[in-house]
Phi, psi and omega in degrees: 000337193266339180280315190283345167276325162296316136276022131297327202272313164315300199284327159262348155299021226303348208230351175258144193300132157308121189277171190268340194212150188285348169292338204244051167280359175081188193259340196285148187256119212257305219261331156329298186293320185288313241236299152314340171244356168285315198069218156092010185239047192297313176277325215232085181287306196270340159279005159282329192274324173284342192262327191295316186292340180276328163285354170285294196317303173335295166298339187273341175272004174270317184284160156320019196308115169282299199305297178335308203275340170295319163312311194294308177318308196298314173312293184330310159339287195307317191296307185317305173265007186275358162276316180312296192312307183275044164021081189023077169229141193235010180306289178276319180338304176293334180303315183318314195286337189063015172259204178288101219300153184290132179318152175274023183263352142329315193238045179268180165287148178301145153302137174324151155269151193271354173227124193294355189274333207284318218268011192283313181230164175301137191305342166297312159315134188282186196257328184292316154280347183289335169295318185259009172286291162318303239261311188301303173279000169283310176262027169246346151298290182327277162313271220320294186321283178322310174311308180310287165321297175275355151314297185306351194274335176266347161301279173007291190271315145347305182294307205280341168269355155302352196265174179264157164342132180272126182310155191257145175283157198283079022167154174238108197309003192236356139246144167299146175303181191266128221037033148295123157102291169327081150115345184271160174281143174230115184153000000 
């Protein structure tokens, strides 16, 4: 919580010292605010309505609100599933959650990064994970990759003992086999 709170508090704050300890992040709600100038959820209206409702709990738990944020928690449940029941419709879900409609600066577009490389994973992410995140689907291209490779070589080798055998031309009845005739009695 303190690496993703801390890079909520770097986007919006970039020149003020990173606080060290989640205490001493303050009363102010960093991930609510973060989420109001950030955006990005332009497309995805309903992962916008669940990440708004998860930065509140996020915040009542940076102030140490325990009971808040389990209240809080507890809406969300209900809201979440009562969108499920209502097949991913949010009319009453929301009503359910008691909050506020969410600012419209949620569902703008993320603003550009000034360095494209910075866009690969979300800016809440710490870098360690996003290293080990890589590191993880690189080696599952990997296994893939080998499998896929001997795999197709025993299909291969599967098709060609699957084919039948290539027919022998059809014997012709008015010659003999070979030691047909030699030696036999005919009569």
């Amino acid at each position: 919580m303190l690496r993703v709170a801390q890079n909520a508090f770097r986007r919006l704050k970039p020149a003020d010292p990173v606080p060290a300890k989640l205490e001493e992040f303050g009363t102010k709600p960093i991930f609510a605010k973060y989420l109001e100038r950030q955006g990005g959820f332009s497309g995805a209206r309903d992962l916008g309505l669940i990440m708004w409702l998860l930065a509140q709990v996020a915040d009542q738990m940076l102030q140490q609100d325990h009971q808040g944020s389990m209240e809080l928690m507890a809406l969300v449940l209900v809201t979440l599933e009562e969108a499920a029941m209502d097949g991913n419709k949010w009319e009453v879900a929301w009503l359910l959650s008691l909050q506020e409609d969410p600012p419209p600066g949620l569902f703008s577009p993320r603003p550009p990064s000034s360095n494209p490389r910075l866009r690969a994973f979300s800016p809440l992410c710490p870098p360690e994970w996003a290293a080990t995140t890589l590191s993880f689907v690189k080696e599952l291209d990997i296994i893939s990759t080998r499998r896929s490779e001997i795999v197709p070589a025993r299909k291969g080798k599967k098709e060609e003992e699957d084919k039948p055998a290539p027919k022998r031309p059809p014997r012709n009845p008015k010659k003999p086999r070979k030691g047909e005739g030699k030696g036999e009695e005919t009569g």
